[in-house]
N, CA, C and O atoms as a DFTB+ gen file, in Angstrom:
680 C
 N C O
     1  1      33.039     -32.541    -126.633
     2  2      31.649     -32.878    -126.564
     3  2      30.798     -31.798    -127.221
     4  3      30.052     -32.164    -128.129
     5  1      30.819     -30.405    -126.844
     6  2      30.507     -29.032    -127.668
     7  2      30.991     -29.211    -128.800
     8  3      30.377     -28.420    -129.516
     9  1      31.723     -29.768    -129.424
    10  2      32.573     -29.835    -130.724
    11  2      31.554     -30.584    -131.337
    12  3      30.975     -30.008    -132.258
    13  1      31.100     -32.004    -130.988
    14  2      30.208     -32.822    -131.491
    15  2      28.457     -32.565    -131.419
    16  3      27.758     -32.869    -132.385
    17  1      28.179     -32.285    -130.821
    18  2      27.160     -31.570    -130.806
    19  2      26.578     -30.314    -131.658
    20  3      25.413     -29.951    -131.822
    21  1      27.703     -29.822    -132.105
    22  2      27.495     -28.726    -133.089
    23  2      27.714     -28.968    -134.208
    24  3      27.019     -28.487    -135.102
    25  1      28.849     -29.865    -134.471
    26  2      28.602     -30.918    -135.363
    27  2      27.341     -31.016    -136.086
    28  3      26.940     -30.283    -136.990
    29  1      26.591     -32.351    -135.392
    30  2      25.270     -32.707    -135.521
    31  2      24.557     -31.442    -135.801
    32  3      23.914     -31.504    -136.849
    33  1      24.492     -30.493    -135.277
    34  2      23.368     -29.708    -135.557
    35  2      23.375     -29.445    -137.063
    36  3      22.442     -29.684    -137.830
    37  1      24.926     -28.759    -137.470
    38  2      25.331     -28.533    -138.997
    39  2      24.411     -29.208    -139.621
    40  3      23.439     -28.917    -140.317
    41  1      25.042     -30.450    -139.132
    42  2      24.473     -31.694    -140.305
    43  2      22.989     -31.485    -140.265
    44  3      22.350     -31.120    -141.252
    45  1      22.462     -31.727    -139.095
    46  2      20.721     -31.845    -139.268
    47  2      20.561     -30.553    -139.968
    48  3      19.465     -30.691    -140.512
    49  1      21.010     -29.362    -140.281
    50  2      20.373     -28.250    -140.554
    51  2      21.130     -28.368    -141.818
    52  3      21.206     -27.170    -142.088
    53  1      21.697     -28.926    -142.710
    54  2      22.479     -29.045    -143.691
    55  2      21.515     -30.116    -144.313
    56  3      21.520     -30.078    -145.543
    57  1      20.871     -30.853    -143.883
    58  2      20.026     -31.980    -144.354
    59  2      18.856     -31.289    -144.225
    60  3      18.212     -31.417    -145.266
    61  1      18.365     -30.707    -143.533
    62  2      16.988     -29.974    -143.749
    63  2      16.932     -28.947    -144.547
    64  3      15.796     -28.878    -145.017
    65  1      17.695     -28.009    -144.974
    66  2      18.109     -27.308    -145.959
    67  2      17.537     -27.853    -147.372
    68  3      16.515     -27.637    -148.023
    69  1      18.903     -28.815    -147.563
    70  2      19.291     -29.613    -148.756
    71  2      17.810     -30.507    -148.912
    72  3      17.379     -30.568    -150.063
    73  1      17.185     -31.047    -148.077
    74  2      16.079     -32.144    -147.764
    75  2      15.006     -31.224    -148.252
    76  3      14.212     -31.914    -148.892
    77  1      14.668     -30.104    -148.235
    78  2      13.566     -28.760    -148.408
    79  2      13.759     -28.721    -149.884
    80  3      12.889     -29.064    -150.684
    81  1      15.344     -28.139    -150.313
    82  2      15.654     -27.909    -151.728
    83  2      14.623     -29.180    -152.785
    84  3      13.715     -29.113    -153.614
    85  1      15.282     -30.042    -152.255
    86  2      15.252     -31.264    -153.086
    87  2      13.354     -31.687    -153.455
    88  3      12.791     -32.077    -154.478
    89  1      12.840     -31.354    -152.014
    90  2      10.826     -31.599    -152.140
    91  2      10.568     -30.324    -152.735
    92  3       9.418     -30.339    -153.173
    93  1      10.947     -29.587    -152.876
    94  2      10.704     -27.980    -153.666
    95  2      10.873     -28.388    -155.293
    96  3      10.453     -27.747    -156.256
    97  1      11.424     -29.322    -155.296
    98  2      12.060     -29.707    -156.942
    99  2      11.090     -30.444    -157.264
   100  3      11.095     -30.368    -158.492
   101  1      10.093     -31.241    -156.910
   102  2       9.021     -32.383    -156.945
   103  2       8.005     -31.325    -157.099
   104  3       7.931     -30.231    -156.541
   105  1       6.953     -32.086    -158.297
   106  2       6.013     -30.726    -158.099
   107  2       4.799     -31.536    -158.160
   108  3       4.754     -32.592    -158.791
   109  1       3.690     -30.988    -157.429
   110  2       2.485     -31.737    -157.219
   111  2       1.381     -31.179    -158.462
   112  3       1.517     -29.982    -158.713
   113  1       0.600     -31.709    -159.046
   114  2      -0.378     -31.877    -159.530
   115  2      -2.194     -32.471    -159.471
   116  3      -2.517     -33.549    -158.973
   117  1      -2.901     -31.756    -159.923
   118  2      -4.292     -32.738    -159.986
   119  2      -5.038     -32.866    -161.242
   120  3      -4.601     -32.320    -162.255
   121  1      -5.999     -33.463    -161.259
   122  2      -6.709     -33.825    -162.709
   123  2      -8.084     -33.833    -162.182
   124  3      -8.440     -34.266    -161.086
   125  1      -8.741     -33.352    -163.011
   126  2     -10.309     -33.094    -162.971
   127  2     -10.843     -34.599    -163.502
   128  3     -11.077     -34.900    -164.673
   129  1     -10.951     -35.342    -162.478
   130  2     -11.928     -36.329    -163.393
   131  2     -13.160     -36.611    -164.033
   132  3     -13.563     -37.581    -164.675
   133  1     -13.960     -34.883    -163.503
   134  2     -15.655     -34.950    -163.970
   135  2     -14.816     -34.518    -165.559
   136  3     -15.152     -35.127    -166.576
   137  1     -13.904     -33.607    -165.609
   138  2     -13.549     -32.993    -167.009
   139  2     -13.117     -33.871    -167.945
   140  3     -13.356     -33.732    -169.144
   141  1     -12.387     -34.924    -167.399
   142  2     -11.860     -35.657    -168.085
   143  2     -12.683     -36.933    -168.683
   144  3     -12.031     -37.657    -169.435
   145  1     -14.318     -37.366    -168.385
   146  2     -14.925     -37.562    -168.324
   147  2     -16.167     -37.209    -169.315
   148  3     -16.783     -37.855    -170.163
   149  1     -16.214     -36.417    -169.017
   150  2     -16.974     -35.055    -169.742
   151  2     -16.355     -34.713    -171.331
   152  3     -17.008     -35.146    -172.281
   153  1     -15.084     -33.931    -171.602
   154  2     -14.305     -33.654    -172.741
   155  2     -14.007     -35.216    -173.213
   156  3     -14.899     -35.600    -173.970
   157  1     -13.196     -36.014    -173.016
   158  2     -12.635     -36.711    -173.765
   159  2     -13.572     -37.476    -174.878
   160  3     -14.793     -37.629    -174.866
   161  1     -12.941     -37.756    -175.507
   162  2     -13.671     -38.877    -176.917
   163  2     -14.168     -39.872    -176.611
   164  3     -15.066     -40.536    -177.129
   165  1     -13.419     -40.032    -175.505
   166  2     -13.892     -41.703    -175.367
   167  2     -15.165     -41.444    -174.462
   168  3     -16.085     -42.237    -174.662
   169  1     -15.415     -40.294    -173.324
   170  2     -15.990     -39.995    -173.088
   171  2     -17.442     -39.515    -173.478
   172  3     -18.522     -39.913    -173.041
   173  1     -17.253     -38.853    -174.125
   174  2     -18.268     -38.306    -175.269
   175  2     -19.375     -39.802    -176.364
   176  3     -20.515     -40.059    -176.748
   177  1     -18.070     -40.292    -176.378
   178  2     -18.610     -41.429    -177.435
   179  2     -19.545     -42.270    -175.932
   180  3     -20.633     -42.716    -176.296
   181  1     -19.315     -42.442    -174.803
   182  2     -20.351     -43.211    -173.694
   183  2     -21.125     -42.339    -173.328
   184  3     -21.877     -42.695    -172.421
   185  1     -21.268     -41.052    -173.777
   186  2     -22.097     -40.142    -173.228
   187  2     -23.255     -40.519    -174.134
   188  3     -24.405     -40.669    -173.722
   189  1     -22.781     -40.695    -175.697
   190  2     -23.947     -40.866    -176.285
   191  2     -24.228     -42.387    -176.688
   192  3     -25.109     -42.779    -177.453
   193  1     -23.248     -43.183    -175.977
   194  2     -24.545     -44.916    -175.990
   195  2     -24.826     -44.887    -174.946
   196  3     -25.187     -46.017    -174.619
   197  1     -24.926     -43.729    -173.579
   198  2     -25.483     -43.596    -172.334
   199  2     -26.874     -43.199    -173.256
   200  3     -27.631     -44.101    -173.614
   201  1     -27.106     -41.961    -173.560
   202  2     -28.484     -41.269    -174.450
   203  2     -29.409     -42.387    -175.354
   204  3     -30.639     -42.425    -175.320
   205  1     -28.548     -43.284    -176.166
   206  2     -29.107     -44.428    -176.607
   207  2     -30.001     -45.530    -176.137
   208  3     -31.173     -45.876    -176.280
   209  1     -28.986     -45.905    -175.549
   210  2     -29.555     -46.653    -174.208
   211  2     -30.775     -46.386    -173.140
   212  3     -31.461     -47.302    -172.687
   213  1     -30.958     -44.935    -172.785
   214  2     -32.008     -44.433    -172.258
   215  2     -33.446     -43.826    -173.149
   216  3     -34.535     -43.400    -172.764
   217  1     -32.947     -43.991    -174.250
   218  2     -33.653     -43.470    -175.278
   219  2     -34.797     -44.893    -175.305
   220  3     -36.016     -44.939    -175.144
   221  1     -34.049     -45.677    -175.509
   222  2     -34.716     -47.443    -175.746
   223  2     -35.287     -48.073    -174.849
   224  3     -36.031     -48.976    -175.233
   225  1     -35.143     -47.811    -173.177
   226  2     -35.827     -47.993    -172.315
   227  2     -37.104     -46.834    -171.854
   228  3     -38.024     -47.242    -171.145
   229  1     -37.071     -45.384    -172.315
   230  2     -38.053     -44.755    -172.096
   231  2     -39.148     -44.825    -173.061
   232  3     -40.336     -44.649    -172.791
   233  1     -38.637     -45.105    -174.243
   234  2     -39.529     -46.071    -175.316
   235  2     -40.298     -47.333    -174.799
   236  3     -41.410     -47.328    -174.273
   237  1     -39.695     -48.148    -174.986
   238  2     -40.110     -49.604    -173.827
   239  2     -41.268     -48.352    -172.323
   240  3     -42.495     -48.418    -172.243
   241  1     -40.631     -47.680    -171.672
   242  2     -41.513     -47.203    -170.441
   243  2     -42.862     -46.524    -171.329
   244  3     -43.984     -46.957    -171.064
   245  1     -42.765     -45.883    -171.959
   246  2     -43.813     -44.885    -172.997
   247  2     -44.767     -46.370    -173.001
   248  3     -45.664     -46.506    -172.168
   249  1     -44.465     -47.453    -174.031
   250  2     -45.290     -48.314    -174.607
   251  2     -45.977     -48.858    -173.269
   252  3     -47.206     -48.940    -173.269
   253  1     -45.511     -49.102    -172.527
   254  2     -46.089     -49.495    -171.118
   255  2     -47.479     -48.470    -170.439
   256  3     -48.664     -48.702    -170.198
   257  1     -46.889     -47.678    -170.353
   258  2     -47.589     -46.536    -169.958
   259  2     -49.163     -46.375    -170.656
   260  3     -50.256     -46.314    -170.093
   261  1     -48.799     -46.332    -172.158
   262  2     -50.327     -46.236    -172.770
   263  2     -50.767     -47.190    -172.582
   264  3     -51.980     -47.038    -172.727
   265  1     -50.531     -48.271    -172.303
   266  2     -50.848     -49.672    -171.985
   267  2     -51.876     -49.778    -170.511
   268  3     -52.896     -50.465    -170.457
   269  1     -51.359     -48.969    -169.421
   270  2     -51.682     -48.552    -168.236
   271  2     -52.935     -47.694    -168.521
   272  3     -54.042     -47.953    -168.051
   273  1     -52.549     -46.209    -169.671
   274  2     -53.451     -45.329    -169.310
   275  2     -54.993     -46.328    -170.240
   276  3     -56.202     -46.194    -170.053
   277  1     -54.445     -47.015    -170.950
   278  2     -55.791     -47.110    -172.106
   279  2     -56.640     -48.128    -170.550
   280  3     -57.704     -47.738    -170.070
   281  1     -56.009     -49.198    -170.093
   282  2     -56.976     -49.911    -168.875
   283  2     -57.741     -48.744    -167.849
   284  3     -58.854     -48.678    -167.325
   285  1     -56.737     -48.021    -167.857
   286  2     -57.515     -46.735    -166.772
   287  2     -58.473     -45.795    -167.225
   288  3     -59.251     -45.274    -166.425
   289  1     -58.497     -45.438    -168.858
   290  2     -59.756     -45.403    -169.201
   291  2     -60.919     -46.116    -169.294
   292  3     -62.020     -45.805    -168.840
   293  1     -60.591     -47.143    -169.943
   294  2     -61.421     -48.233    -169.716
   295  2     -62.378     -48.614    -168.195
   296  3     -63.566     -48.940    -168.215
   297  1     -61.683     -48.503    -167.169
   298  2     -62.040     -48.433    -166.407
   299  2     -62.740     -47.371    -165.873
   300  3     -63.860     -47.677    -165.466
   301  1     -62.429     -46.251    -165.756
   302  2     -63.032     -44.968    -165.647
   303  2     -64.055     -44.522    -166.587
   304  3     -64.413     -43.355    -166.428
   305  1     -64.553     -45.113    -167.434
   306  2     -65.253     -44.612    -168.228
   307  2     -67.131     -44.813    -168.017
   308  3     -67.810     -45.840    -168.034
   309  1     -67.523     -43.388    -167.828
   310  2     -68.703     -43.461    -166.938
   311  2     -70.430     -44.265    -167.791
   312  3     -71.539     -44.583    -167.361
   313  1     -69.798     -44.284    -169.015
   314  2     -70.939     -45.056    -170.007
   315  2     -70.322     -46.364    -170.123
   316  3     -70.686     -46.847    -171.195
   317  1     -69.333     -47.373    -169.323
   318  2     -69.119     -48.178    -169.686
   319  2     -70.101     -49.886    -168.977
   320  3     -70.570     -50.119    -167.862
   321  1     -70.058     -50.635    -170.104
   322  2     -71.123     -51.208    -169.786
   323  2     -70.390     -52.580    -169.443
   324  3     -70.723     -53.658    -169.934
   325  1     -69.428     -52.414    -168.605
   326  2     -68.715     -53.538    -167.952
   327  2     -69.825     -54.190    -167.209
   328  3     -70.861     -53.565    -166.983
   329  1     -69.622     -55.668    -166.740
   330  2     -69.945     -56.547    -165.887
   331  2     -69.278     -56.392    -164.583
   332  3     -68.151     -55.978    -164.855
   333  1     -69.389     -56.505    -163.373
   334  2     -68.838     -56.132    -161.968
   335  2     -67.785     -57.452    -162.442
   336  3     -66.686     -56.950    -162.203
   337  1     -67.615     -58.314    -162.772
   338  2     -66.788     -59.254    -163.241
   339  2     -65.872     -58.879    -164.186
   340  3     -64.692     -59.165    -163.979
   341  1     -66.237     -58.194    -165.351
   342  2     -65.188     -58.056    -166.352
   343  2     -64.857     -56.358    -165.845
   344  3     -64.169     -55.797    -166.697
   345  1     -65.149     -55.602    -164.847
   346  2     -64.782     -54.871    -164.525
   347  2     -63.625     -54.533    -163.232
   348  3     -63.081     -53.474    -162.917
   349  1     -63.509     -56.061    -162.596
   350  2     -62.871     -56.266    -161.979
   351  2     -61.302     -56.955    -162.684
   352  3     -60.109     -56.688    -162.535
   353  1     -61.682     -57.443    -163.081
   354  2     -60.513     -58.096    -164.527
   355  2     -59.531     -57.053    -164.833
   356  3     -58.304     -57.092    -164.743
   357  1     -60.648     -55.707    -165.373
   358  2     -59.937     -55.041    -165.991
   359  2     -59.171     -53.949    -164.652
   360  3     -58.480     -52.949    -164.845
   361  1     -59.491     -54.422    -163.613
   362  2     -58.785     -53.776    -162.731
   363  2     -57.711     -54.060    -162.395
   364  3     -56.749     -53.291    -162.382
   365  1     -57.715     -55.413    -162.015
   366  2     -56.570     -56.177    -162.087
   367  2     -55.564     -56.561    -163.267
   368  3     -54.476     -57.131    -163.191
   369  1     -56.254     -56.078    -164.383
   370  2     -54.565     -56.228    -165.224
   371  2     -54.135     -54.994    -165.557
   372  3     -53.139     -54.849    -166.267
   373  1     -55.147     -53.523    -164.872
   374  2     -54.579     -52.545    -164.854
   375  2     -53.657     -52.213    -163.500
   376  3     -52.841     -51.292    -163.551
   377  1     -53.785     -52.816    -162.578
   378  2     -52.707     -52.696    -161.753
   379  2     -51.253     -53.929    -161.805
   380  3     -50.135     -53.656    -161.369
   381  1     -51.529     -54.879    -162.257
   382  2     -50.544     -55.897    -162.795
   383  2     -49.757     -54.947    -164.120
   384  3     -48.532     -54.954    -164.002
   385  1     -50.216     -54.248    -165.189
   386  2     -49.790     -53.692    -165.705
   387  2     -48.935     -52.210    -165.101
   388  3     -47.840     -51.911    -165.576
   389  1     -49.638     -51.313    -163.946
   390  2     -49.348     -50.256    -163.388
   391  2     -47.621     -50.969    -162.978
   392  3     -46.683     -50.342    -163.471
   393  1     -47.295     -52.136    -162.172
   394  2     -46.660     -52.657    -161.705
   395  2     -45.332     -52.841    -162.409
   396  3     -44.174     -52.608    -162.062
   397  1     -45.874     -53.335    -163.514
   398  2     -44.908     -53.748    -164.275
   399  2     -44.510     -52.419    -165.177
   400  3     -43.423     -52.387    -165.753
   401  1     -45.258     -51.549    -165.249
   402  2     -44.240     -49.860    -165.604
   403  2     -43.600     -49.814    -164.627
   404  3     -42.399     -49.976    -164.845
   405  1     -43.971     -49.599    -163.200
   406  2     -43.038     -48.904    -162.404
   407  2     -41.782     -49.958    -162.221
   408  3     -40.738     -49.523    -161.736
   409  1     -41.862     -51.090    -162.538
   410  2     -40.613     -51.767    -162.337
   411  2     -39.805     -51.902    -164.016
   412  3     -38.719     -52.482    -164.031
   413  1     -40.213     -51.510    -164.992
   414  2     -39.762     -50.827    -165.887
   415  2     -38.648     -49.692    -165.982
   416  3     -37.522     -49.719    -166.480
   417  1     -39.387     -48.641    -165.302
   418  2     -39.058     -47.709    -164.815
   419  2     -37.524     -48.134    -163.982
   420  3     -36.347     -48.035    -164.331
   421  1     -38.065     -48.549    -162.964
   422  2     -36.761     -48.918    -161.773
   423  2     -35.635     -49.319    -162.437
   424  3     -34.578     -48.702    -162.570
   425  1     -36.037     -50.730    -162.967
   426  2     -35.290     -51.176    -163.718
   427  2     -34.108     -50.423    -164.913
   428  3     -32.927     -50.768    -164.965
   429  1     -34.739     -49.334    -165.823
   430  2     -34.312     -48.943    -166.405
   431  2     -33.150     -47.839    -166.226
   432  3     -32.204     -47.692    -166.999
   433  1     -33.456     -46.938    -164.817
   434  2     -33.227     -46.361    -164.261
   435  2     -31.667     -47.213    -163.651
   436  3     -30.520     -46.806    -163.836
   437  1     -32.042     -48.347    -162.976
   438  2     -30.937     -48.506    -162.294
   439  2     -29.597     -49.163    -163.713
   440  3     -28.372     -49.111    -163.596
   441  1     -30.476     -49.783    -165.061
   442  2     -29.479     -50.233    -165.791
   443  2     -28.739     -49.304    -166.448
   444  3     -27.685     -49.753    -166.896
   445  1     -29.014     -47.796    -166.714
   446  2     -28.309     -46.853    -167.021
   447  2     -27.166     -46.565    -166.195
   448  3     -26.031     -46.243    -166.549
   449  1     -27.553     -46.701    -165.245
   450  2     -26.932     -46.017    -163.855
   451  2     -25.794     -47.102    -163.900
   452  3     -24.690     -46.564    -163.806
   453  1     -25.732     -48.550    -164.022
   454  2     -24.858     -49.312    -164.393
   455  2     -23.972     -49.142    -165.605
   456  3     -22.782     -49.451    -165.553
   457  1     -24.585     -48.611    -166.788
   458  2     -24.115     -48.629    -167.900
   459  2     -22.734     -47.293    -167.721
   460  3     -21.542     -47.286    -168.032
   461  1     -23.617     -46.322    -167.093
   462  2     -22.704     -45.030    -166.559
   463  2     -21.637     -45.701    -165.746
   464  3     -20.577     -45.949    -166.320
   465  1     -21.756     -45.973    -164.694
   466  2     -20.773     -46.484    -164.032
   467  2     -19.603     -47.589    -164.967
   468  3     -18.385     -47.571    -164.788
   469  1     -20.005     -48.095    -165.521
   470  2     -19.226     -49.441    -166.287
   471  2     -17.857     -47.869    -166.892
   472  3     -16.727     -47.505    -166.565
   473  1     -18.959     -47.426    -167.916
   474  2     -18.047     -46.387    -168.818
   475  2     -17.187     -45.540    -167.908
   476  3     -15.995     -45.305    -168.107
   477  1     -17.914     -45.102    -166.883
   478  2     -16.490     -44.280    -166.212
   479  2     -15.623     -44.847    -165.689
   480  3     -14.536     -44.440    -165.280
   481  1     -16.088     -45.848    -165.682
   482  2     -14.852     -46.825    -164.793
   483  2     -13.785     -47.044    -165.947
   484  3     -12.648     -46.614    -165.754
   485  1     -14.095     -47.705    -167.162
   486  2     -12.980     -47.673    -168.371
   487  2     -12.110     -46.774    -168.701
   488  3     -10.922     -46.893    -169.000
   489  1     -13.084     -45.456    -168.591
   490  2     -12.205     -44.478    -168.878
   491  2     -11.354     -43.733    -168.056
   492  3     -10.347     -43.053    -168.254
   493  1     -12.100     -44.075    -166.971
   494  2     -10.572     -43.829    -165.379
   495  2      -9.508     -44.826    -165.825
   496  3      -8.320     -44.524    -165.939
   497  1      -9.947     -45.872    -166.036
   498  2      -8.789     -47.082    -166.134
   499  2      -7.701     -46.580    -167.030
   500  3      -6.501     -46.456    -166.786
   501  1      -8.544     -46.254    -168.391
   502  2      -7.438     -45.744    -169.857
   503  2      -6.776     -44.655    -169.163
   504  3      -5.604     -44.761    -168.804
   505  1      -7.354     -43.788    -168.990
   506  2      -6.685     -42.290    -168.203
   507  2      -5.600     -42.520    -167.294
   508  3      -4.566     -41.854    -167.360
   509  1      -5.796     -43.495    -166.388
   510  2      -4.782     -43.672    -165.100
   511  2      -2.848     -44.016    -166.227
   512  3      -1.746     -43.676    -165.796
   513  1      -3.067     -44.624    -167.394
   514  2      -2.015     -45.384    -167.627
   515  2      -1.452     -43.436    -168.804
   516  3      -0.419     -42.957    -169.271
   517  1      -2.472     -43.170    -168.749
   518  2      -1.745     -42.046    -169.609
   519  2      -1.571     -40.984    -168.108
   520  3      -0.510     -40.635    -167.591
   521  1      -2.439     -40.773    -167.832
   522  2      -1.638     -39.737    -166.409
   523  2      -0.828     -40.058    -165.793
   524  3      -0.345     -39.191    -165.065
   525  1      -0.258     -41.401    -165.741
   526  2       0.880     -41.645    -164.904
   527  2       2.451     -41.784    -166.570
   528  3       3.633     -42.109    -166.458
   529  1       1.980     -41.539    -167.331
   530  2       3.210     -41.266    -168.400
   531  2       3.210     -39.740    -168.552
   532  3       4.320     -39.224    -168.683
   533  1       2.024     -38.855    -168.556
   534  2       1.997     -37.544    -168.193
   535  2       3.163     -37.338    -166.801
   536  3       4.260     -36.793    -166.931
   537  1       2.805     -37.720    -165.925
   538  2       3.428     -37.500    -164.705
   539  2       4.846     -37.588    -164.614
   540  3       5.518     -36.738    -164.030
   541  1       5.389     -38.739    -165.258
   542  2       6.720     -39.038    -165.804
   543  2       7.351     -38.052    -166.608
   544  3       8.386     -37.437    -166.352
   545  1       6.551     -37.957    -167.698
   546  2       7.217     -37.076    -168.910
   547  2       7.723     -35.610    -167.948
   548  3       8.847     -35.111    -167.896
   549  1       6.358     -35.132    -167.192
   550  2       6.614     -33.737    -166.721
   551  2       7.543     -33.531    -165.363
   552  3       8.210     -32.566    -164.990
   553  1       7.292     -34.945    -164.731
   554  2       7.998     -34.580    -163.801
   555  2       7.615     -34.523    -162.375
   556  3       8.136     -33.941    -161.424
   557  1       6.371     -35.420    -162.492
   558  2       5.300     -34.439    -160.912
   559  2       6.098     -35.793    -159.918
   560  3       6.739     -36.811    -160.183
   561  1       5.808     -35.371    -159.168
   562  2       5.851     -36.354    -158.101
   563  2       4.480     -37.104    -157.117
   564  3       4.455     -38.067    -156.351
   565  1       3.178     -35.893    -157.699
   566  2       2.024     -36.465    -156.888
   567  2       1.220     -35.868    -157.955
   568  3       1.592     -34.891    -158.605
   569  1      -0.101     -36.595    -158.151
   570  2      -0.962     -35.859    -158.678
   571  2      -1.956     -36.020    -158.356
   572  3      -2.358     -37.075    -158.847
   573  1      -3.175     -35.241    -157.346
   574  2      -4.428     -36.124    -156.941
   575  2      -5.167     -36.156    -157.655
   576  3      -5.174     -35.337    -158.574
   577  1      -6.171     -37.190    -157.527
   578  2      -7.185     -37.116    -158.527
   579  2      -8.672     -36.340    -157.793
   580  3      -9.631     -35.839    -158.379
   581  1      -8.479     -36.441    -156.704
   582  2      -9.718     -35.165    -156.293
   583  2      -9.331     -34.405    -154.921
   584  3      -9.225     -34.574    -153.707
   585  1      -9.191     -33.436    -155.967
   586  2      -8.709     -31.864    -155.936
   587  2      -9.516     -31.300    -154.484
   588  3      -9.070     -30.499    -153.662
   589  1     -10.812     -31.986    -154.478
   590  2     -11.472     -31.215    -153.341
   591  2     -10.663     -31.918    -151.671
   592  3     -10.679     -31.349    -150.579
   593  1     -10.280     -32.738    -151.871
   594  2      -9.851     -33.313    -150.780
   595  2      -8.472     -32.047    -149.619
   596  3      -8.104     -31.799    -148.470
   597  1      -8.308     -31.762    -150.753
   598  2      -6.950     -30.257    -150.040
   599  2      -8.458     -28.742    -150.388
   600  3      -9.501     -28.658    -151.036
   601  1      -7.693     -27.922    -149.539
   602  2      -8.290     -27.032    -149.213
   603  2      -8.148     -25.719    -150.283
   604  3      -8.907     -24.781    -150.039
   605  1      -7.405     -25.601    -151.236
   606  2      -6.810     -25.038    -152.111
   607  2      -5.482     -25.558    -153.161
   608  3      -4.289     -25.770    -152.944
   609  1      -6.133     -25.621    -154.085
   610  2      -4.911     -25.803    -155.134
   611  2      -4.535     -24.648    -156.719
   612  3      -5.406     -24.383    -157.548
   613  1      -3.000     -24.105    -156.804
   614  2      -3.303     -23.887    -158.104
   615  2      -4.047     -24.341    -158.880
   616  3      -4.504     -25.484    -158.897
   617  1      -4.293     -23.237    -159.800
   618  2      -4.967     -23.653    -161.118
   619  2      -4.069     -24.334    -162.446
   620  3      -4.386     -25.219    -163.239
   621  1      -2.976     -23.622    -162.335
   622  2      -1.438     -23.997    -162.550
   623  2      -1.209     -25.436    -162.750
   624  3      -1.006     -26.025    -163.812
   625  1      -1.275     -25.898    -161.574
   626  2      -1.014     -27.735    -161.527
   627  2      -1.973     -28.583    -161.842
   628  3      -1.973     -29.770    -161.516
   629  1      -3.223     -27.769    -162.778
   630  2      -4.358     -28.638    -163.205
   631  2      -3.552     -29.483    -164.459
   632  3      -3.005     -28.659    -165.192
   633  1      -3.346     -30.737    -164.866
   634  2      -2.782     -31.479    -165.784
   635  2      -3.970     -32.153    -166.619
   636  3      -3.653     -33.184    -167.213
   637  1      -5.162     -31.760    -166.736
   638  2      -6.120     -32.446    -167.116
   639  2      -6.238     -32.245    -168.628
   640  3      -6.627     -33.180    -169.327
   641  1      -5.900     -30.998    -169.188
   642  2      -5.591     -30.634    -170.675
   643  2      -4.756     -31.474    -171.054
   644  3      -4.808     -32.096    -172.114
   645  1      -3.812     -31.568    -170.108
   646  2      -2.898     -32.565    -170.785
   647  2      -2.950     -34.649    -171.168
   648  3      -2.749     -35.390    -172.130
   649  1      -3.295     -34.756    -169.906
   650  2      -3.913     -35.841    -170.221
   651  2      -5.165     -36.406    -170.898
   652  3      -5.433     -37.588    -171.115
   653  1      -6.194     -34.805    -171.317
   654  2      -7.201     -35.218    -172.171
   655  2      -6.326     -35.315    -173.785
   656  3      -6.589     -36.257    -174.532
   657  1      -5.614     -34.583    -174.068
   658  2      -4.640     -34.695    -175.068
   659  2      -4.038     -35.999    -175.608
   660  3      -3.752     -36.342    -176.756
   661  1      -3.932     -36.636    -174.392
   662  2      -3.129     -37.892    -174.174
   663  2      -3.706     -39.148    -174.630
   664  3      -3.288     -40.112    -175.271
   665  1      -4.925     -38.779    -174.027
   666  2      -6.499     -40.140    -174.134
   667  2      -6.587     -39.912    -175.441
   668  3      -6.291     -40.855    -176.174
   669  1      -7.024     -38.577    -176.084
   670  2      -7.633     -38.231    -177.362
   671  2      -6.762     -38.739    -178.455
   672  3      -7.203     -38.947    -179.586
   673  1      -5.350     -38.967    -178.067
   674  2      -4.714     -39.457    -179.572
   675  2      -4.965     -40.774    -179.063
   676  3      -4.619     -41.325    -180.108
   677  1      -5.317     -41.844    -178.237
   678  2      -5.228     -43.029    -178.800
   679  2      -6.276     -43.452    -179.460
   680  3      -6.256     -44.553    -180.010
């Protein structure tokens, strides 16, 4: 019965050994996705039809705006020889106008914010199929994609050079 029992232990401590060796051989990794994001081409190239894109709606907001300020002079203007009627008019399509900037604005604001999101999402997508042939080629067994979630990681197991490498030739 002592015979078998010690047995077992061998073994469990022969398997925890060998079981240690073997997860020591697996090596973990992470990837910067603001970097990968940021550096890559494909990246870069949505960074600037992100700039485009905002360029053409703050244009559109600008034209609005003088549109707003010229009624608000108009209105404010202390030699002006409005009618309490056509001065009311012009009040009201200066706040119908005020309105329609700030929902300009909103608007524009939130369609960037879409446009951003769309692009990072593609380029997580492209990235995922090359970091997981990265992962293969090298060997990892895990690689997170955010790093902040553990409390410390090499700098060592950053793979993000590599997979920006990866994105950049296709």
């Amino acid at each position: 019965m002592k015979r078998m029992s010690l047995l077992t232990v061998g073994c469990l401590v022969f398997v925890m050994v060998c079981g240690n060796a073997l997860f020591a051989a697996d090596k973990v990794g992470y990837i910067n996705l603001q970097r990968l994001v940021n550096e890559s081409e494909m990246g870069q190239a949505a960074k600037a039809e992100i700039m485009k894109l905002r360029q053409e709606k703050e244009q559109t907001a600008a034209a609005k705006l003088q549109e707003v300020n010229r009624l608000k002079e108009i209105i404010n203007a202390t030699d002006s020889k409005l009618s309490a009627a056509e001065r009311r008019e012009k009040l009201e399509a200066f706040q119908k106008a005020y309105k329609e900037y700030q929902r300009i604005v909103a608007d524009a604001k939130e369609d960037i914010a879409k446009e951003d999101r769309q692009l990072v999402a593609l380029i997580l997508d492209k990235a995922d199929g090359v970091l997981k042939k990265v992962a293969k080629k090298q060997k990892y067994a895990i690689i997170l994609k955010d790093p902040n979630a553990v409390g410390y990681l090499d700098p060592e197991v950053d793979v993000t050079d590599e997979v920006l490498k990866e994105l950049n030739k296709k």
